[in-house]
Backbone of each chain as ProteinMPNN parsed JSONL, in Angstrom:
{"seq_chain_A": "XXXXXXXXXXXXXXXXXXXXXXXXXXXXXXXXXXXXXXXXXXXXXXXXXXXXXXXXXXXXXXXXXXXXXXXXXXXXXXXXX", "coords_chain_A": {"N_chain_A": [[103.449, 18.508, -62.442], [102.86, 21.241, -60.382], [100.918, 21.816, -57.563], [100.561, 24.027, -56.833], [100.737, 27.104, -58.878], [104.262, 27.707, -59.988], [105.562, 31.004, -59.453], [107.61, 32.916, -61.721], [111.098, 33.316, -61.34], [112.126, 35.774, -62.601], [110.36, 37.454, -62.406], [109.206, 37.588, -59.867], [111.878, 39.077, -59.069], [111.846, 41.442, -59.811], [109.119, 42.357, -57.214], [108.557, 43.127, -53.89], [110.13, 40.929, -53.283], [112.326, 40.683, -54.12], [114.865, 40.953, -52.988], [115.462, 39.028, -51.845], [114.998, 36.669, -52.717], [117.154, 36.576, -54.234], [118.861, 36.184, -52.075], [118.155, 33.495, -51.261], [119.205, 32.75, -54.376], [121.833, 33.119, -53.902], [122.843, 31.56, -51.403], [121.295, 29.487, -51.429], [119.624, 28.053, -49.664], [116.933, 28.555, -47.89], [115.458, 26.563, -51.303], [115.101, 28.979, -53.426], [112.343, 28.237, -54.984], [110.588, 28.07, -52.42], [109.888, 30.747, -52.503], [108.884, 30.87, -54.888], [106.675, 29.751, -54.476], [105.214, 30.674, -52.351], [105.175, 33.595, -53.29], [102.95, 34.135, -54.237], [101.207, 35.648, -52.31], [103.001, 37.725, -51.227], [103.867, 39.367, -48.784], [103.448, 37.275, -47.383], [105.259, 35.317, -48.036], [108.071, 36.972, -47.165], [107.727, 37.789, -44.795], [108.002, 34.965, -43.596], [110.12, 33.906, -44.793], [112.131, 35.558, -43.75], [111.871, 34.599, -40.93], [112.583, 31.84, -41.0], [115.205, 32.486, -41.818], [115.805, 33.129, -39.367], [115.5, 30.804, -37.434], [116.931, 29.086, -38.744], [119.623, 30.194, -38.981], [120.439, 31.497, -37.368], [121.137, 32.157, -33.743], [122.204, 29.738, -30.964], [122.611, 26.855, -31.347], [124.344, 24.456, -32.621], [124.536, 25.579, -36.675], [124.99, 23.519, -38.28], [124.028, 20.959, -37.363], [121.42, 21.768, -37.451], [121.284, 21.907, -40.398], [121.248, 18.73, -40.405], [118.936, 18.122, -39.652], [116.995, 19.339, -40.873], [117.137, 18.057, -43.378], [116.295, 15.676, -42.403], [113.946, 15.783, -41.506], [112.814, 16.425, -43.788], [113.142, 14.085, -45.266], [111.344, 12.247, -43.374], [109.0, 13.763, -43.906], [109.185, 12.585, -47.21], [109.331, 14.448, -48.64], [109.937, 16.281, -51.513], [111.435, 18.858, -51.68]], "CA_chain_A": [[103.285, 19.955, -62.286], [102.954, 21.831, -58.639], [99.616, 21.66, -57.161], [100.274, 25.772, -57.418], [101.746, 27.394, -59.998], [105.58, 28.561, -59.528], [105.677, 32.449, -60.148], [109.413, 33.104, -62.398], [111.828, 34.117, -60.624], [112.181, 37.243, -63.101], [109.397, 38.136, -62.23], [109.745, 37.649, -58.476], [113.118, 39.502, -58.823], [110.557, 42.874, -59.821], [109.012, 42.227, -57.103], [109.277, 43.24, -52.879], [110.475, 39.407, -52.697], [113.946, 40.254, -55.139], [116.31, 40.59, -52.606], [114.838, 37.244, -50.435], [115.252, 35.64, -54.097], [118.457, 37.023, -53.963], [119.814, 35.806, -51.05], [118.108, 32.387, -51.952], [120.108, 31.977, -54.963], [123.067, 32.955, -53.244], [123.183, 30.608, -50.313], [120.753, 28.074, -51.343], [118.736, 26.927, -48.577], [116.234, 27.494, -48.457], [115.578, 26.873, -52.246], [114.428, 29.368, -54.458], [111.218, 27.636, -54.5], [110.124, 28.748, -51.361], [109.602, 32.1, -52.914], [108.168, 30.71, -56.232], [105.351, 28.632, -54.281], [104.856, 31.859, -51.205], [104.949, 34.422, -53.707], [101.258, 34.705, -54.268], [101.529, 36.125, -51.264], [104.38, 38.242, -50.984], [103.997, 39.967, -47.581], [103.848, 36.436, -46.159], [106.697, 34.83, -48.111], [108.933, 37.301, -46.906], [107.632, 37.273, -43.389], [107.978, 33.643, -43.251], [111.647, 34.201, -45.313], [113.205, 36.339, -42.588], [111.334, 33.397, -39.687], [113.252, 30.507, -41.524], [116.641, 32.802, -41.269], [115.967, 33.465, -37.928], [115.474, 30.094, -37.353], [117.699, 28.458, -39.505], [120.478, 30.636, -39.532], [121.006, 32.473, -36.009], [121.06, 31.425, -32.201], [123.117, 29.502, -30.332], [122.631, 25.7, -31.879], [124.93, 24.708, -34.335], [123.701, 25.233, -37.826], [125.391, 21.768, -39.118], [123.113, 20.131, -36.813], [120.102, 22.176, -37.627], [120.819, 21.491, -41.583], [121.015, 17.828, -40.526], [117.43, 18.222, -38.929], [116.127, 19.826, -41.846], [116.958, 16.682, -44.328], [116.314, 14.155, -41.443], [112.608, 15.846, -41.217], [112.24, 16.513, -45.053], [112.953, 12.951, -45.243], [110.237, 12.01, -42.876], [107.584, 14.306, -44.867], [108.733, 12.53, -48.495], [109.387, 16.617, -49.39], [111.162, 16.666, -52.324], [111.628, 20.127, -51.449]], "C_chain_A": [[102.833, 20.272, -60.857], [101.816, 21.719, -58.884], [99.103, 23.344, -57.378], [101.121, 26.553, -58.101], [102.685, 28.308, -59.459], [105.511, 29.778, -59.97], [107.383, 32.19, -60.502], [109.909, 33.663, -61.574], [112.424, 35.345, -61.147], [111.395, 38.071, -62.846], [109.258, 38.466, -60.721], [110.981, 38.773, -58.097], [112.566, 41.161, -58.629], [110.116, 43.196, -58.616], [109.467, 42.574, -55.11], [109.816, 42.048, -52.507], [111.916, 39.589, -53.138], [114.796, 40.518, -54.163], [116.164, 39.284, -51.578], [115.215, 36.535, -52.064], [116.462, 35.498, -53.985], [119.152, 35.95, -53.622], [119.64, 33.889, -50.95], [118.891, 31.698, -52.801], [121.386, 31.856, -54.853], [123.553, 31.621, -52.023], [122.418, 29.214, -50.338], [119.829, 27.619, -50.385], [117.908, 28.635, -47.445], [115.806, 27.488, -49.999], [114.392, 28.236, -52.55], [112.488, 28.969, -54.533], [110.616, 28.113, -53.692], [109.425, 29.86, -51.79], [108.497, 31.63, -54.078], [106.884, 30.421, -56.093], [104.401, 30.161, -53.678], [104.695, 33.161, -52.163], [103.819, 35.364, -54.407], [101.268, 35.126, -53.859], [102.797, 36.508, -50.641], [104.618, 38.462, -49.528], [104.535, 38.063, -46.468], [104.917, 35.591, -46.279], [108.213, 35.881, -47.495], [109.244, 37.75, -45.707], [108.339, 35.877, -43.136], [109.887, 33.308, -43.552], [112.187, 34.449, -44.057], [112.32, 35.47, -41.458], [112.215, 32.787, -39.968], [114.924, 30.914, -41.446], [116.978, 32.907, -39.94], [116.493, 31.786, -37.396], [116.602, 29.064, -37.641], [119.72, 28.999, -39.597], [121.4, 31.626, -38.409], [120.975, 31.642, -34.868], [121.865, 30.734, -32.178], [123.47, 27.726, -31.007], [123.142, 26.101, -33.804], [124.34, 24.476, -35.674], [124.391, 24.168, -38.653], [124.179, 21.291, -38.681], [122.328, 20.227, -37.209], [119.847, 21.317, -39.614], [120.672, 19.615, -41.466], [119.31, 17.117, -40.38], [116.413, 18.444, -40.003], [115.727, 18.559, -43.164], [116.215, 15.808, -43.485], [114.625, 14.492, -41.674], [111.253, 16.146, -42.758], [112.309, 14.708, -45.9], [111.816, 12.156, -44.566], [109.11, 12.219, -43.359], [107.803, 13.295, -46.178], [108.494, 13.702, -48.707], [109.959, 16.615, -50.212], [111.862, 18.061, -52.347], [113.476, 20.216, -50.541]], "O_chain_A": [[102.403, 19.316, -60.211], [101.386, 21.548, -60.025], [98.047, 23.829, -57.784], [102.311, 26.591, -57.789], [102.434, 29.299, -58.774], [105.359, 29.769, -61.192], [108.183, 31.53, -59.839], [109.321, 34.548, -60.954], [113.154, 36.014, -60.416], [111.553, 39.284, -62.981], [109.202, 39.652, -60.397], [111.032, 39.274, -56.974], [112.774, 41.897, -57.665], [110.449, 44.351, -58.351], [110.635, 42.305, -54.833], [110.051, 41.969, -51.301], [112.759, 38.82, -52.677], [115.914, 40.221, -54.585], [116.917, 38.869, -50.696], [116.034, 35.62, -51.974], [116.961, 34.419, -53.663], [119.777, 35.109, -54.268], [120.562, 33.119, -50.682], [119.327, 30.568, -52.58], [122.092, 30.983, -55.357], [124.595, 30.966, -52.044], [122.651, 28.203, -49.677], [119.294, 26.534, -50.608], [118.403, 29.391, -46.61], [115.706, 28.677, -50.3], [113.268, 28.406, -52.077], [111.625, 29.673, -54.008], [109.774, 28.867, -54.181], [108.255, 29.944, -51.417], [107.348, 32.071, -54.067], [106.015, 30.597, -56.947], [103.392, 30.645, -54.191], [103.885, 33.937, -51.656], [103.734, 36.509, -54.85], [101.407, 36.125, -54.564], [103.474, 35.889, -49.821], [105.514, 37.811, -48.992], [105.318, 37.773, -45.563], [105.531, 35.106, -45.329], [109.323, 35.35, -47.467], [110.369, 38.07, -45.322], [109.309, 35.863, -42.378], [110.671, 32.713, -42.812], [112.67, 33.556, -43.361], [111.932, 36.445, -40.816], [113.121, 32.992, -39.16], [115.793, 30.097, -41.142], [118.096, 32.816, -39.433], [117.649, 31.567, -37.035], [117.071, 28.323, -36.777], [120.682, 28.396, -40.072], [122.48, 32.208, -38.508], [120.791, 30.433, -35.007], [122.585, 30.715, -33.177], [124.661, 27.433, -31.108], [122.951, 26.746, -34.835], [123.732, 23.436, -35.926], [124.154, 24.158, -39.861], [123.255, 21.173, -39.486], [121.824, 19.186, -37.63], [118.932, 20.612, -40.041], [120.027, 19.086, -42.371], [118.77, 16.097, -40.81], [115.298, 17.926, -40.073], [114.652, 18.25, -43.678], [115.381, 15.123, -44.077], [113.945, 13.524, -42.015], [110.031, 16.141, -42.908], [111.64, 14.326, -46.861], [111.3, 11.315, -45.302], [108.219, 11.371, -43.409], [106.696, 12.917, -46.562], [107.345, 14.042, -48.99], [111.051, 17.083, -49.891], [112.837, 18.254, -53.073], [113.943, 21.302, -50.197]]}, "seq_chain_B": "XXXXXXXXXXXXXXXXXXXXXXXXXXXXXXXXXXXXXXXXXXXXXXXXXXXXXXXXXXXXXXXXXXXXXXXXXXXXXXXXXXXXXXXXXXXXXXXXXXXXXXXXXXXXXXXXXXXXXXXXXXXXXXXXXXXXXXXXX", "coords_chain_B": {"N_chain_B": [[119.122, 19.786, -52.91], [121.106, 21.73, -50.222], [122.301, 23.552, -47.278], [124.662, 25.834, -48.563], [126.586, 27.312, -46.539], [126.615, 25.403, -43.992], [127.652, 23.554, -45.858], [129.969, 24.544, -46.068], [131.043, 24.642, -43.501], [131.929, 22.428, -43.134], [130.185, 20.459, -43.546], [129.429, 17.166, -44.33], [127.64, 14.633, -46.629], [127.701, 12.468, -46.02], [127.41, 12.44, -43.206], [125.161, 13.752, -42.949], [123.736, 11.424, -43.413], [124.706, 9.77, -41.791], [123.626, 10.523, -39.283], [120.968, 10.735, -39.863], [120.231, 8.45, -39.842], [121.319, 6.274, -38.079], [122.278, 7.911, -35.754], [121.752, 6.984, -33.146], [123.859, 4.875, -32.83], [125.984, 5.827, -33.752], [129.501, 7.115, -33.495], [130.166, 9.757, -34.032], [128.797, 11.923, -33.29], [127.632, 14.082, -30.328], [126.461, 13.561, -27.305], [124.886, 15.495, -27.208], [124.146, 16.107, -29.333], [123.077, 13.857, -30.399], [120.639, 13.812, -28.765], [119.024, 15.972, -29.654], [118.597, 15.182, -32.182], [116.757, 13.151, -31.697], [114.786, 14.571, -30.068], [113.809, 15.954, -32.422], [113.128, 13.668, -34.304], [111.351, 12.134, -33.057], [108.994, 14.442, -32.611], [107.98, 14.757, -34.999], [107.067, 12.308, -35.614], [106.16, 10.726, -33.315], [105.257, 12.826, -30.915], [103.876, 12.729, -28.546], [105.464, 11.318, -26.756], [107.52, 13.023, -25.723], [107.874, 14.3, -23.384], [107.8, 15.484, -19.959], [109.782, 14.465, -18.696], [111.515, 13.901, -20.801], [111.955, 16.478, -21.846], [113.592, 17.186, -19.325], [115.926, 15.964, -19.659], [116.902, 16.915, -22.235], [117.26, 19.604, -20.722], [119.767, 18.994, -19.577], [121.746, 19.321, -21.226], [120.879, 21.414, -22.509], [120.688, 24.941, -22.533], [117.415, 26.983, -21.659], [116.784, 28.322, -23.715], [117.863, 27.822, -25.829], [116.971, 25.495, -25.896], [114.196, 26.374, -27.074], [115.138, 27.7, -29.557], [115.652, 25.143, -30.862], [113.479, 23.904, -30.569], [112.03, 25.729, -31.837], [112.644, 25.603, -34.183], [112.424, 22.91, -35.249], [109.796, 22.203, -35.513], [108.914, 24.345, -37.447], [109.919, 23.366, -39.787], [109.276, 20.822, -39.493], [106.463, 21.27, -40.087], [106.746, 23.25, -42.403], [107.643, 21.091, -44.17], [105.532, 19.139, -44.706], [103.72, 20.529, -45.239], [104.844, 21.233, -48.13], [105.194, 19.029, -49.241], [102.008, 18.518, -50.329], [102.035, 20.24, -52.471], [103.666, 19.346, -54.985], [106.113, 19.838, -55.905], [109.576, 20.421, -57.12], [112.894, 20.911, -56.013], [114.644, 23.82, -57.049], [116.675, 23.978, -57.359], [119.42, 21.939, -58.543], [121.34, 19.094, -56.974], [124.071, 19.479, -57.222], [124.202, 22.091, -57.487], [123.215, 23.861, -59.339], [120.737, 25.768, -61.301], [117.492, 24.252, -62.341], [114.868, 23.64, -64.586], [111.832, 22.677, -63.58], [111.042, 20.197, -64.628], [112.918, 18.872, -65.189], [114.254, 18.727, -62.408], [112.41, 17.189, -61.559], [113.202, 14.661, -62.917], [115.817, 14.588, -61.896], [115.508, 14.478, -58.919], [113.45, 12.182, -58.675], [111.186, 9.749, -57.74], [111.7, 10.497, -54.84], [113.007, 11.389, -51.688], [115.111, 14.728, -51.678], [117.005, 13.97, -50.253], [118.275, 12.055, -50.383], [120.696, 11.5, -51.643], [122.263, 10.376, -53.205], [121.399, 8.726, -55.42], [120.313, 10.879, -56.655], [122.036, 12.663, -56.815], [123.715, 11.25, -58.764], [121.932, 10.973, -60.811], [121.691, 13.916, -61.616], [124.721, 14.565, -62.582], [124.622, 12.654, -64.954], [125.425, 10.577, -64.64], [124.069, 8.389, -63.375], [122.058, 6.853, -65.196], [120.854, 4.581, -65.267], [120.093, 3.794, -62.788], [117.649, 5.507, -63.045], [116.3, 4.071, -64.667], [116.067, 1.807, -63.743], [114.392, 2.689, -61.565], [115.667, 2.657, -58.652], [117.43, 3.991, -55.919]], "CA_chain_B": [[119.73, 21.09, -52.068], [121.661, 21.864, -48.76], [122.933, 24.954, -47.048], [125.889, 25.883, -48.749], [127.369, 27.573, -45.332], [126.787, 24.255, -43.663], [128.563, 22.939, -46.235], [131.208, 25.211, -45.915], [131.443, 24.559, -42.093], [132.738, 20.985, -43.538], [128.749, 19.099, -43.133], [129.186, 16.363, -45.292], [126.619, 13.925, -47.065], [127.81, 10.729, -45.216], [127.096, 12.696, -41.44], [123.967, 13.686, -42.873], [123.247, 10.337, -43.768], [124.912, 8.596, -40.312], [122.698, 11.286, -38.269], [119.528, 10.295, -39.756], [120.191, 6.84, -40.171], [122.383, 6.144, -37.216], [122.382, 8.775, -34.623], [121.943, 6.997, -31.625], [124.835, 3.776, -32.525], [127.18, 6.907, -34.123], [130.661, 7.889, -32.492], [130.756, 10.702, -34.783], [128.075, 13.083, -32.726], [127.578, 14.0, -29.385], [125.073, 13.295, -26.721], [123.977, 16.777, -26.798], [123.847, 16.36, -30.938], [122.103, 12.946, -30.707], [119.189, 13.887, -27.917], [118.53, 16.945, -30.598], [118.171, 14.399, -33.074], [115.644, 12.143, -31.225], [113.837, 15.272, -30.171], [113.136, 16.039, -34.325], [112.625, 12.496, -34.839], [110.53, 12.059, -31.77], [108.177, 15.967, -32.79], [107.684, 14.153, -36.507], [106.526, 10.497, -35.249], [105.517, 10.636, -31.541], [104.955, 13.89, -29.981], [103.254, 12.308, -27.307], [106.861, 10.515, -25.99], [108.027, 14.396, -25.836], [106.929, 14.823, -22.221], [108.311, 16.38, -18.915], [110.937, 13.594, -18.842], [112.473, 14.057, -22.28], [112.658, 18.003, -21.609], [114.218, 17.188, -18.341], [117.16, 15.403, -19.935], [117.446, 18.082, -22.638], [117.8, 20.682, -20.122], [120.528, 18.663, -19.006], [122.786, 19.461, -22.245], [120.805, 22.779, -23.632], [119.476, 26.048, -22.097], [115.523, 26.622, -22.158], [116.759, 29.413, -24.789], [118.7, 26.296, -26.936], [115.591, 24.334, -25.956], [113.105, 26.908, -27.664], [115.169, 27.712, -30.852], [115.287, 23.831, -31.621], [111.614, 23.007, -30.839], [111.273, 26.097, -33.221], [113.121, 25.124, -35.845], [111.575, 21.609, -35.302], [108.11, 22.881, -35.325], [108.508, 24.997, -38.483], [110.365, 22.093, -40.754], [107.919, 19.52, -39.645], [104.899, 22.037, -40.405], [106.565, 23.363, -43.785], [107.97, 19.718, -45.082], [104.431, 18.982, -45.043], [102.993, 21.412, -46.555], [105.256, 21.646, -49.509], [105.117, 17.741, -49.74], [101.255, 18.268, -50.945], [101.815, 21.035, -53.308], [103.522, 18.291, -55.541], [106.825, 20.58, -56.666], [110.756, 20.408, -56.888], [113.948, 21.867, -55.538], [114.98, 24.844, -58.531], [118.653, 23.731, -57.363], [119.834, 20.273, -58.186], [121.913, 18.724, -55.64], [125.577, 20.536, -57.844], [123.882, 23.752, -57.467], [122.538, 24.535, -60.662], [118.814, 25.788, -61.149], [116.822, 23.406, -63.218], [113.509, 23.23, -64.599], [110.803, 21.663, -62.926], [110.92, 18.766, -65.516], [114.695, 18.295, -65.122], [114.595, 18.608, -61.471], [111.538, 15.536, -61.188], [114.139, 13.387, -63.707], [117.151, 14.321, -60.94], [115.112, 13.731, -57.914], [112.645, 11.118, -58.835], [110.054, 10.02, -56.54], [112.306, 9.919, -53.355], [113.041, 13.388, -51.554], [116.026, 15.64, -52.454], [118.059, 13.688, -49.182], [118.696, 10.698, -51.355], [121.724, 12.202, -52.684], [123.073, 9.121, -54.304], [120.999, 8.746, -56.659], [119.782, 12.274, -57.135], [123.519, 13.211, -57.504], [124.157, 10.482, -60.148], [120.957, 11.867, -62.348], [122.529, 14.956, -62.204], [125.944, 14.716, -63.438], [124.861, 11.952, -65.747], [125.922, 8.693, -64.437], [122.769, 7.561, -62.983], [120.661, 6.703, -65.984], [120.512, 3.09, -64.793], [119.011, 4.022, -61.807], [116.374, 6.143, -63.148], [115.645, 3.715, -65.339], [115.383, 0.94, -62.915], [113.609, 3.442, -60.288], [116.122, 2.777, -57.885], [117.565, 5.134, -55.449]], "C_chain_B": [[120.251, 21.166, -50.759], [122.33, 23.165, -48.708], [124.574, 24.622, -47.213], [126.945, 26.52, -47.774], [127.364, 26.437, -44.188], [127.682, 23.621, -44.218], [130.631, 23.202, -46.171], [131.829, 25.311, -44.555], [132.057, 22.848, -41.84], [131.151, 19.545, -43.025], [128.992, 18.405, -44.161], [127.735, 15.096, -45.358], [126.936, 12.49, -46.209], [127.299, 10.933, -43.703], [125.932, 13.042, -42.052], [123.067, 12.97, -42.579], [123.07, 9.584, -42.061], [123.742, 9.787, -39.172], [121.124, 11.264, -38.549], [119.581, 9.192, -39.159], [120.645, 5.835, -38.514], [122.635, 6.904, -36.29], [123.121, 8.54, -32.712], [123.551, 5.633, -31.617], [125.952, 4.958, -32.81], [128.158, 7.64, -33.004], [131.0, 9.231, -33.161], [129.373, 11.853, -34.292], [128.13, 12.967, -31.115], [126.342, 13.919, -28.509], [124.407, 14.382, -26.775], [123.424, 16.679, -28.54], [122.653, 15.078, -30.728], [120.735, 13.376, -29.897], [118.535, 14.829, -29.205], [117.962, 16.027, -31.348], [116.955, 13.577, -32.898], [114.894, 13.446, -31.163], [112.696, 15.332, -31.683], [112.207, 14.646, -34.085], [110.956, 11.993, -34.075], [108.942, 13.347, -32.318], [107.705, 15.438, -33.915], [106.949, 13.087, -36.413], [105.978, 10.631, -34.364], [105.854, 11.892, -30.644], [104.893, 13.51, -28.927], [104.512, 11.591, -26.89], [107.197, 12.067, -25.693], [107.785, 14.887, -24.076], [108.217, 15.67, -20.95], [110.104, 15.677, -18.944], [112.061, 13.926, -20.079], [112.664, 15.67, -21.892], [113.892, 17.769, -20.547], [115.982, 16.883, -18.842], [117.488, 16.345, -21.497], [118.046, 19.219, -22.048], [119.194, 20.148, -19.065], [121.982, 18.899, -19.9], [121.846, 20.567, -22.565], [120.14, 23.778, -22.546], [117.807, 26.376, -22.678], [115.685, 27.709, -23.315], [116.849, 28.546, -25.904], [117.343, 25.938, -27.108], [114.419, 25.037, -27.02], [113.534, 27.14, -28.89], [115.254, 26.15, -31.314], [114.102, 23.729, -31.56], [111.3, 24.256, -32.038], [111.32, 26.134, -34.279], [112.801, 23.787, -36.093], [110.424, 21.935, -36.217], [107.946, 23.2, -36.756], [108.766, 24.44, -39.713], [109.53, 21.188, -40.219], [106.693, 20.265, -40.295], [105.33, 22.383, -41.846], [106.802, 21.867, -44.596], [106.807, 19.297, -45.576], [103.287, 19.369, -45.74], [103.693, 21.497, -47.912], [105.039, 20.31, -50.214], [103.597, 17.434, -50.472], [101.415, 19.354, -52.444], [102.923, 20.294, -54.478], [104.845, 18.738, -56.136], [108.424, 20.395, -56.017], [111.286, 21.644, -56.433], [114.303, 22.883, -57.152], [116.132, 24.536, -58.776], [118.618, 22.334, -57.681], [121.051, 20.187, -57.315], [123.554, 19.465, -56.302], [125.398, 21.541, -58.061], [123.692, 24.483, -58.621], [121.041, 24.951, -60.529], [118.659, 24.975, -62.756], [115.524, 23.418, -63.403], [112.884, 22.445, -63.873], [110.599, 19.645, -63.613], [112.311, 18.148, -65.213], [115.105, 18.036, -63.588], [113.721, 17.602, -60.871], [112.427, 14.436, -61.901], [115.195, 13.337, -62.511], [116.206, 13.574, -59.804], [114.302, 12.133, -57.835], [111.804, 11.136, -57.739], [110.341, 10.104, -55.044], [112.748, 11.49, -53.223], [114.38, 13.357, -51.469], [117.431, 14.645, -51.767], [118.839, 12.575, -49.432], [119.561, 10.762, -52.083], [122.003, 10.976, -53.789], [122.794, 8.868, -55.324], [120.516, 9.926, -57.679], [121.037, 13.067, -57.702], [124.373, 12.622, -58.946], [123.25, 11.423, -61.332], [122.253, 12.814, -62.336], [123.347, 15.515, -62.931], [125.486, 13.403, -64.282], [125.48, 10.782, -65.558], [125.159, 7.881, -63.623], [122.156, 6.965, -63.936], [120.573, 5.334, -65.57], [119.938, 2.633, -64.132], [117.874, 4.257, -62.038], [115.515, 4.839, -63.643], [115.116, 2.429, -64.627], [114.348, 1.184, -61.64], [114.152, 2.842, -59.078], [116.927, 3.364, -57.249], [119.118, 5.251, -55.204]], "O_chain_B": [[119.608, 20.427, -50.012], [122.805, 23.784, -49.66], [125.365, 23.869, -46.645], [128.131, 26.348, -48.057], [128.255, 26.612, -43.356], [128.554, 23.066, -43.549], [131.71, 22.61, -46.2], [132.893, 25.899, -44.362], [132.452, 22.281, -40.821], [131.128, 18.429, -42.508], [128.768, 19.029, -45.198], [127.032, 14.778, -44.4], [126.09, 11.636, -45.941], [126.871, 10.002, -43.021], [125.156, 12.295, -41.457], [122.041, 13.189, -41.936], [122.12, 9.139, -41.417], [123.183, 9.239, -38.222], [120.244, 11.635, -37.773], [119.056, 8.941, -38.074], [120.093, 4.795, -38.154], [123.622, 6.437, -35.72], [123.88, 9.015, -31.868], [124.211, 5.494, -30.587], [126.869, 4.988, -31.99], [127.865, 8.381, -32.066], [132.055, 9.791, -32.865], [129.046, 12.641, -35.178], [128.587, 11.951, -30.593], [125.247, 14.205, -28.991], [123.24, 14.336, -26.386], [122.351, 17.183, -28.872], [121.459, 15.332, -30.887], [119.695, 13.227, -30.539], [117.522, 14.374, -29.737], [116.736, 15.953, -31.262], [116.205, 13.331, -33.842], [114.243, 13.648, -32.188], [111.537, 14.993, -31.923], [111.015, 14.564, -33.79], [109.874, 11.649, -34.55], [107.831, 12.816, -32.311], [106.507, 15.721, -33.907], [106.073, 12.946, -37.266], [104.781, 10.694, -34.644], [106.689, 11.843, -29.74], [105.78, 13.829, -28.135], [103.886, 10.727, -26.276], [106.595, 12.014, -24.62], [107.493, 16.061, -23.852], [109.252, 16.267, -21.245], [111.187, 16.229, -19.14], [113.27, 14.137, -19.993], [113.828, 15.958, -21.615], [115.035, 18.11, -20.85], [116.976, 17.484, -18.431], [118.691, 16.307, -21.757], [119.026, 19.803, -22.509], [119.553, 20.745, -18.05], [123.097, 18.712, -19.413], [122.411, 20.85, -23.622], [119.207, 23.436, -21.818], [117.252, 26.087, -23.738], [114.636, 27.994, -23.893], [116.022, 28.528, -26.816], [116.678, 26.021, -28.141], [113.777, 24.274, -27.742], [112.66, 26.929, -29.731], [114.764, 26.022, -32.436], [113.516, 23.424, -32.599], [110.557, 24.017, -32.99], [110.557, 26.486, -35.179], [112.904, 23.442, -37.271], [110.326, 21.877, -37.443], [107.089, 22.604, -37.408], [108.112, 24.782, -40.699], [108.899, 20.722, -41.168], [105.991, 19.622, -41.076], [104.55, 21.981, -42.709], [106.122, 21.605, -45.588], [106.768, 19.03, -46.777], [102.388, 18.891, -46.431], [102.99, 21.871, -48.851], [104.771, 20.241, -51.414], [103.541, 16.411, -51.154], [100.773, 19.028, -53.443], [103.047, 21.25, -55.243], [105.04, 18.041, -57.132], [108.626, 20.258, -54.81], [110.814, 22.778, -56.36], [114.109, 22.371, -58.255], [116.721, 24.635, -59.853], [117.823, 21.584, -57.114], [121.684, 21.192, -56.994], [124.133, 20.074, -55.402], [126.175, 22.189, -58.763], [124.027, 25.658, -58.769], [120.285, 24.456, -59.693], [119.315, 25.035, -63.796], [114.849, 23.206, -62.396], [113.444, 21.419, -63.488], [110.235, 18.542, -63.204], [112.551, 16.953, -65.041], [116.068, 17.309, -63.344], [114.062, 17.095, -59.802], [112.36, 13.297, -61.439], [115.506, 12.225, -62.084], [116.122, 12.348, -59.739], [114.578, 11.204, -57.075], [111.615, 12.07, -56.96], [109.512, 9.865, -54.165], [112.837, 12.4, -54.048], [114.975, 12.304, -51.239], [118.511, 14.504, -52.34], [119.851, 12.216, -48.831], [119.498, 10.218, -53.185], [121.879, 10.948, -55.014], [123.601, 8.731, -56.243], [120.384, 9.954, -58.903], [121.091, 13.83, -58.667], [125.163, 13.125, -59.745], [123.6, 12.171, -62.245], [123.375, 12.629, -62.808], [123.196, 16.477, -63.683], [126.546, 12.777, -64.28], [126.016, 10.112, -66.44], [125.544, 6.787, -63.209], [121.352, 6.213, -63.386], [119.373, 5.164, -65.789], [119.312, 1.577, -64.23], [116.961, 3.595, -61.545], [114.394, 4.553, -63.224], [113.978, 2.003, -64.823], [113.733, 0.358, -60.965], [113.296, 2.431, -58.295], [117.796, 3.572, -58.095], [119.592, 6.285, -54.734]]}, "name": "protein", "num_of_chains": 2, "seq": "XXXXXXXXXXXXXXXXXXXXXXXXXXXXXXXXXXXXXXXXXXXXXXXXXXXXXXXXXXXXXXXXXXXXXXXXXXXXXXXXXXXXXXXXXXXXXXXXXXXXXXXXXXXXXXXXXXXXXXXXXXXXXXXXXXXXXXXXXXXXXXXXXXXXXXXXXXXXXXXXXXXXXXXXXXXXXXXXXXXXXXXXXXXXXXXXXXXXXXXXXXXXXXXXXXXXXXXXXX"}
């Protein structure tokens, strides 16, 4: 069991997080999760949401590479995430 | 889990694999892809190698703009991997894009993280149990 409890994602969906859930279960990455763990704290999961698109998902480096970066370094942590 | 628009830009699980694993012997990236790669690897393990020198020869393949969205997409996957890695909890997706319980998604992954497709992809569809059961990956 998580160290902090997952909020539902029905309940999340209620919620100023449902269209970041959304777009989560649409595209996947980053999971779902993300939201479930951050959603104690909404304001900052969905700060941190729209960071990780920025990040992840814009600018000039290709995002193959970047998703290779992301395993290569979630591999390093042992993240099952 | 993996970004399904990555995937759709044709990233497959074997370049994932040869770009962890293999980066710097690999004919299948480029020097501007592999230095990226050491950077990560390098920001995760040994910061301290990271110095004037190693920028220098980045800014030899990336602009200091390039240079700042990788260190910040470095930065923010080394800092969250870590944090999520204590809070003790799975992906919702299994690796064929389903959402799964928390119980069903510790049986797919097992104790090895999500990047381990091989075996995490067998659980999944059901032709792993041999693995699980031997706890090998």
């Amino acid at each position: 069991m998580s160290n902090i409890t997952m909020l539902d994602l029905d309940y999340l969906a209620k919620t100023k997080l449902g269209p970041f859930v959304k777009k989560c279960l649409k595209h996947r990455a980053p999971d779902p999760a993300f939201h479930a763990i951050q959603g104690h704290n909404e304001d900052l999961s969905k700060a941190m949401y729209i960071a990780w698109g920025t990040v992840f998902s814009t600018g000039a480096v290709d995002h193959k590479l970047k998703e290779i970066i992301r395993v290569q370094l979630s591999r390093a942590a042992d993240c099952n995430y | 889990m993996r970004s399904a628009s990555a995937k759709r830009d044709g990233l497959t699980e074997e370049m994932i694999d040869e770009g962890i694993e293999n980066f710097r012997e690999s004919d299948k990236f480029t020097e501007s892809e592999k230095i990226a790669l050491e950077y990560s690897e390098l920001m995760q393990f040994e910061p301290e190698k990271i110095d004037g020198a190693f920028y220098a020869r980045l800014q030899e393949l990336y602009s200091d703009e390039e240079i700042v969205e990788l260190g910040a997409f470095i930065g923010f996957n080394v800092g969250y991997h870590t944090f999520f890695r204590t809070l003790d909890f799975y992906p919702m997706f299994s690796p064929d894009g389903h959402l799964v319980s928390q119980e069903e998604s510790r049986r797919i992954y097992g104790d090895r993280p999500t990047s381990h497709l091989r075996g995490a992809m067998a659980r999944a569809t059901g032709e792993g149990e041999s693995e699980i059961e031997s706890g090998s990956e």
